[in-house]
N, C-alpha and C positions, 0 to 999 in steps of 0.2 A: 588214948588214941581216939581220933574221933574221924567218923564217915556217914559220908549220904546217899542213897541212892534214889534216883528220881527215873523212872522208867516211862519212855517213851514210844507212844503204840502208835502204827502207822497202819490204818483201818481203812481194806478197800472191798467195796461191796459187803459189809459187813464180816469180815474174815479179818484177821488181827495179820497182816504179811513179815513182819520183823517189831524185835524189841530192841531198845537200846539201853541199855542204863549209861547214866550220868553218874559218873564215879567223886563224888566233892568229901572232903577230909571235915566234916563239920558238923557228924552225931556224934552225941557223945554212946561210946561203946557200952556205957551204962546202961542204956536206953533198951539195947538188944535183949529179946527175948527171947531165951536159949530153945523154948518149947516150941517157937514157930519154924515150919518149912523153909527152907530158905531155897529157891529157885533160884540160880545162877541163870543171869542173861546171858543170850547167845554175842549180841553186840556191852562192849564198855569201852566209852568215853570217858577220860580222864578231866575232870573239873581244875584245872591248873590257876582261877583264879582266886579259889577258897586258900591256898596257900598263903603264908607271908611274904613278905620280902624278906632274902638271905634265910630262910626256914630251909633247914638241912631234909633232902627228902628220902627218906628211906619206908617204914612201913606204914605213913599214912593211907596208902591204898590197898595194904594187906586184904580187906575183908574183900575186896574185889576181884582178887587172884594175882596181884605184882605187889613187888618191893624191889624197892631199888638202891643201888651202891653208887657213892660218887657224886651224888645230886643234889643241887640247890635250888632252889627257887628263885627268880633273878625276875624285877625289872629294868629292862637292859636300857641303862641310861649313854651307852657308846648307841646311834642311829644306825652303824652297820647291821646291827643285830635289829632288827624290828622283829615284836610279834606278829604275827599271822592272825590273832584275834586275840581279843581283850588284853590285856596290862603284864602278865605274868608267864615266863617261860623258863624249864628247867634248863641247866646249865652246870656242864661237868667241871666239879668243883669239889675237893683242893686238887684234883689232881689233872692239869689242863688236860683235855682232849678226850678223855675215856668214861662212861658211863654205860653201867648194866640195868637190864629191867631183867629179873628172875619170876617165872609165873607157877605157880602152886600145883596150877592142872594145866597139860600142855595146850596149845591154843595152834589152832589154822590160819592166821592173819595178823600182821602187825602194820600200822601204817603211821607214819609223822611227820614234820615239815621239821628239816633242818636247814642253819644256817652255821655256816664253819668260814674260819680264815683257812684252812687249809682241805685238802682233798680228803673227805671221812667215807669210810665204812663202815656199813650196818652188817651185823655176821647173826644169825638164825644156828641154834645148836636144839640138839633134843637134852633130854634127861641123860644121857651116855656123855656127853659135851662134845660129838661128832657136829663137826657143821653140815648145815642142813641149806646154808643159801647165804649169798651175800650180794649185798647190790653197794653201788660206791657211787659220791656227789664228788661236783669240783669245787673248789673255795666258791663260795657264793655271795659273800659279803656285799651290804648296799651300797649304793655309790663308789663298786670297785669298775673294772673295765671287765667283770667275768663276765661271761656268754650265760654262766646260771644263773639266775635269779633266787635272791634268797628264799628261806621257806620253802627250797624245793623237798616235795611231795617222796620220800621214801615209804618203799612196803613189800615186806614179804607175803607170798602166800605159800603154803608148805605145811603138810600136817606135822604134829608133833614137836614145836617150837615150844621147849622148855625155858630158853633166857637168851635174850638180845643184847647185844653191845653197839657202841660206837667207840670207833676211835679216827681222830683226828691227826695222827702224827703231833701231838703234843700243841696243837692249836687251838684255838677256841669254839665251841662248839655251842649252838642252843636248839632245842628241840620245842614243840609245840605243837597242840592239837594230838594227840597223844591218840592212839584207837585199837584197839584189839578183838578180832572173832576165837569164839570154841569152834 
């Protein structure tokens, strides 16, 4: 398994105001040195272009606090589906329309840009798997007649967000820009 974390400090008047880590699947876990402190950032960004193409995703992002079910890594060579940034975007896959992100330690914030042929929902559950929140997009696909534009901007805020889903009614779905708070 391999990751990276690149932390970024946003320094005003000399006071550090937020960290983010950059979450990339590209250390090797060899590398970790079990004696060191490990501070969990408050912000993680998911590095989605350290992936392959068709690279099944499931615990590359483990060390960062998610794993995920259902997931691929997709450069979407259909144009309805464009990325939101750089080349590479997860996509629920083999099973059309449904993908989980499960997080280790519950989290306050989840936010991403999805693009679906059909109307999805994002559902927010705790550790009990009580839903905690859900918010829903309409088909947003590029070049359709929808009123949404693709990439639109999904995000819960709600403490205690143990695992997030999408589902699409069995359509197609891709996600990108990936972002999570404690």
């Amino acid at each position: 398994m391999q990751c990276n974390l690149q932390l970024q400090e946003i320094i005003d008047d000399n006071f550090i105001k937020s960290q983010a880590a950059i979450a990339s699947p590209d250390w090797d876990i060899a590398e970790y040195e079990s004696s060191l402190l490990v501070i969990r950032p408050k912000s993680v960004c998911l590095n989605l272009e350290a992936l392959t193409c068709f690279e099944v995703v499931e615990h590359q992002f483990h060390p960062f606090g998610v794993t995920f079910k259902n997931a691929i890594a997709l450069q979407p060579s259909n144009p309805a589906y464009p990325p939101r940034s750089g080349t590479i975007v997860l996509m629920a896959a083999p099973k059309s329309g449904w993908l989980e992100a499960t997080f280790l330690q519950p989290i306050a914030r989840f936010c991403c840009y999805v693009t679906s042929s059909q109307r999805t929902i994002m559902s927010a559950y705790d550790s009990q798997g009580m839903l905690i929140d859900q918010v829903t997009t309409q088909p947003n696909l590029a070049g359709s007649d929808s009123s949404t534009p693709p990439n639109t901007q999904l995000q819960i805020n709600a403490p205690n967000i143990s695992r997030i889903t999408f589902y699409a009614f069995d359509g197609q779905l891709t996600l990108d820009d990936l972002s999570f708070e404690c």
